[in-house]
N, C-alpha and C positions, 0 to 999 in steps of 0.2 A: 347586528343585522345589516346595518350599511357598507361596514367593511365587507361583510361576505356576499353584498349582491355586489359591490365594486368588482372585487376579484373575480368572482365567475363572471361576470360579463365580459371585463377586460381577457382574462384566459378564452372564453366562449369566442369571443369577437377575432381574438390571434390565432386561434385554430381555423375556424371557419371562414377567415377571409384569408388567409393564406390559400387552403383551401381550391375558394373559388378564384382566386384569383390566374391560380394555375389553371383552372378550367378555363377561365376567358380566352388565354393566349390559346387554344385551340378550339374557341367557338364565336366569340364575338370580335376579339380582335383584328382576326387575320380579315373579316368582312371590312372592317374601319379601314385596316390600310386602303384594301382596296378599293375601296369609295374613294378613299381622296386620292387612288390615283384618278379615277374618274370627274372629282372636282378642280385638280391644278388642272387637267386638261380642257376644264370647260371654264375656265377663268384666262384662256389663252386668245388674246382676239383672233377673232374668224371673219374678217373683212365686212361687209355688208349682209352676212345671214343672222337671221332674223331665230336663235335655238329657245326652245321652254326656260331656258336660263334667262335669256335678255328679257323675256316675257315677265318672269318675276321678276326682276329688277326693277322693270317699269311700273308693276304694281305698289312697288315700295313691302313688296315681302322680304322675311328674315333667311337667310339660309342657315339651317343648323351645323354647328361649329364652322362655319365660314370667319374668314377674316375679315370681311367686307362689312364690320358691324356698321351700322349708323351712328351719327354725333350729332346731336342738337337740330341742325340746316338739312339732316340727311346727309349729308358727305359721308363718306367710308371714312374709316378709322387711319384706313392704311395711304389715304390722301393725305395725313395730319400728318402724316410723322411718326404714329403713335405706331407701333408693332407692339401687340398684345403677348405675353411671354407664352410660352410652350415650350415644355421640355424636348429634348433632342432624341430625334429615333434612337431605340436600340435601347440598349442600359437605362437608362437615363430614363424616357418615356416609361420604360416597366418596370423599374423601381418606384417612380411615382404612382402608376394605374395600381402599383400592390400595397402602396401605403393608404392611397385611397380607399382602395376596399377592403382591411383590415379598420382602418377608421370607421369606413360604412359600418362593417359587421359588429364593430363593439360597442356604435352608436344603438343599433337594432336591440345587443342584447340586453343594454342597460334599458334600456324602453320595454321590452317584452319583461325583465323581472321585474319595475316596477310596475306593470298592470298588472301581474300573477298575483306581486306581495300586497296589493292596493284592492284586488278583488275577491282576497282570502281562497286564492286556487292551489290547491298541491305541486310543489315546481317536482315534478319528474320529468324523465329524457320524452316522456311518450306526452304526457300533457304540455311541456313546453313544445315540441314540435307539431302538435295540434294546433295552439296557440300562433305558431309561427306559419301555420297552412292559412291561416284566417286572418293574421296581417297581410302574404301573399297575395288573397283576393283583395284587401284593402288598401295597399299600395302600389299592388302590381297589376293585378288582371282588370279589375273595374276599372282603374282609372287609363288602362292600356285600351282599351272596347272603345275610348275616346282620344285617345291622343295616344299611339302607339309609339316606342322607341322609334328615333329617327337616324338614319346614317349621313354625315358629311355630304352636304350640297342638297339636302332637301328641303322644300320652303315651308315657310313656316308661322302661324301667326302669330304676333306681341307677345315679347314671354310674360309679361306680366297679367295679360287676363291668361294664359297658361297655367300660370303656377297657379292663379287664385282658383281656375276649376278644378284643378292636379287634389290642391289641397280640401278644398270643399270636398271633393267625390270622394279620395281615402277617409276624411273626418266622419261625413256620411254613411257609407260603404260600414265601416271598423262599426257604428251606434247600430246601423241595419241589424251585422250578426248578432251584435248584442243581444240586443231585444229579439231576437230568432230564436238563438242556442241557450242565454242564459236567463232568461224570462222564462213564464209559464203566461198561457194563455192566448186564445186566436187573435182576440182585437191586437198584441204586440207582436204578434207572427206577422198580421197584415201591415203594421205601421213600419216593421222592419225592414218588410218587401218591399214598401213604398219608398223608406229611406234609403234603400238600393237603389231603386229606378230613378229618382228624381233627377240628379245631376246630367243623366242620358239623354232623361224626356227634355231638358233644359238644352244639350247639347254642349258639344265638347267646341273653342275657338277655332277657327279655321281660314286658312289663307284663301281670297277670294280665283285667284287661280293656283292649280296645284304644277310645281315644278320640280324635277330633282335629274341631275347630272349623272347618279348612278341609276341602272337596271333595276326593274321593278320586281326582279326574281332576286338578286340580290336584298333590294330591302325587306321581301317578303320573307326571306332567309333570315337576317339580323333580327327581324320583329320577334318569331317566333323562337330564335337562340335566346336575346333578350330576356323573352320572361320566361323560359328554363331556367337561365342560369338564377332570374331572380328569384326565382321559385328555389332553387336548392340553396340560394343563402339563407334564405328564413328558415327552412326544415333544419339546416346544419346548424343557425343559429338557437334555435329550439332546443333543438337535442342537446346541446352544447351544453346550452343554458340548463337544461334538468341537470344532466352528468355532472358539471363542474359544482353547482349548487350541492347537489346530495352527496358527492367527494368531500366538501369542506366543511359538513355538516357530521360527516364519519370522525375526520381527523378533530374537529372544533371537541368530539366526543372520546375519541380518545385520548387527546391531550388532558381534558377534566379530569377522565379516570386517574390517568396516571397521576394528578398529580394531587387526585383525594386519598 
C-alpha cells in the first residue's frame, strides 16, 4: 500500500508539474519578469523625490522578493556583503521554477492520497480531482481573499505573522469543508461555515502603508493567473492521483494472476 501511494504520487506529481509548469512560462511568469523590470527601476536613486517606494521604506515594510531584506539593526542584506543566491535568467531560472513545481506537485500528491487512504474515500480520477477542488479553496482561494499572490516590489507585512495566518486559514478552511461535505447534520454545517469565516473576520496581516513599484493592472493580472494556475495544479494533481493509483492497482492485479 505504501509503495503504491509513493509511486502514484511521485508519477502524479512529474506529470502535473511538468504540466503546469509549462503553463507558468505563459501566464505568471512573463508578469514576474516584468515587475522586476519595474523594481530595479525603482531601486535606482531619484535625487530628492519623495516615490510610494521611499514611503515603505520608511515604514520599515518588506517588499516581496526584494533584495533589500532586513538583518537584525534593519540594515539591508545587500549593505553586508551578503547577496542572497538566485539563479540566473534564462535556462537556469527555468530549470529551477520546473523542478520547483514538480517538487510542489508531488508534494500535493502524496498529501491528497494520504488524506483519501486516512479517510477510507475511493481514490478515482473524478474523486481525487474533487478532493483536489477542496484543497484549492483550502490553500489557494480562502487564504488568497486575505493575502493574495504578490508580484516583485510589493510591500508587505512580517512574513512570519504571514505564514502563521496563511497556515491557520488553509488548517481551518480544509476542517470547514470537512464538517460541511463529510458530516451529516445542520449544527456541523453551521460550525463548518464558521470555521470558514473565522480567520477573515480575524483579518489577514498587513503593511501599515500600501506600496508597490509595479502597475496595479499588472498585479491585478498575476493575482488572478496565480490562482488559476493554482487551481489547475490541484485538479491535475487529483486526477493524476486517481489515474496513476487505479493503473497500479490493474497491473498490481495482473502480475498475481499471472503468476497464480
Amino acid at each position: 500500500m505504501l509503495t503504491r501511494m509513493m509511486a502514484a504520487g511521485l508519477m502524479a506529481g512529474v506529470v502535473s508539474g511538468l504540466f503546469v509548469s509549462a503553463l507558468q512560462q505563459f501566464t505568471t511568469v512573463p508578469l514576474i519578469l516584468q515587475a522586476e523590470t519595474y523594481e530595479r527601476a525603482g531601486d535606482k536613486p531619484a535625487g530628492h523625490q519623495h516615490s510610494s517606494l521611499n514611503v515603505a521604506a520608511q515604514a520599515r515594510l518588506i517588499l516581496v522578493h526584494s533584495d533589500a531584506t532586513k538583518e537584525g539593526d534593519g540594515a539591508p542584506a545587500a549593505a553586508s556583503g551578503a547577496e542572497p543566491w538566485a539563479p540566473a535568467d534564462g535556462i537556469e531560472r527555468t530549470v529551477a521554477t520546473t523542478v520547483a513545481t514538480v517538487g510542489t506537485a508531488a508534494g500535493f500528491a502524496l498529501m491528497l492520497l494520504a488524506l483519501m487512504l486516512g479517510s477510507g474515500s475511493q481514490i478515482t480520477p473524478r474523486t481525487a480531482a474533487l478532493w483536489g477542488i477542496a484543497a484549492f479553496f483550502a490553500t489557494g482561494l480562502a487564504p488568497g481573499m486575505g493575502l493574495p499572490p504578490e508580484l516583485p516590489g510589493s510591500a508587505a507585512a512580517d512574513v512570519v505573522p504571514r505564514q502563521i495566518w496563511w497556515a491557520a486559514t488553509a488548517m481551518s478552511t480544509a476542517a470547514g469543508i470537512w464538517l460541511m461535505f463529510k458530516t451529516l447534520g445542520p449544527s456541523r454545517i453551521v460550525a463548518g461555515a464558521a470555521l470558514i469565516a473565522a480567520p477573515h473576520l480575524i483579518g489577514a496581516p498587513h503593511p501599515g502603508t500600501y506600496a508597490s513599484t509595479a502597475p496595479a493592472e499588472l498585479a491585478g493580472h498575476f493575482t488572478s493567473a496565480s490562482l488559476a494556475v493554482h487551481a489547475v495544479l490541484w485538479i491535475l494533481v487529483g486526477a493524476a492521483c486517481g489515474y496513476f493509483w487505479q493503473w497500479l492497482s490493474r497491473s498490481r492485479s495482473l502480475t498475481s494472476a499471472e503468476n497464480s
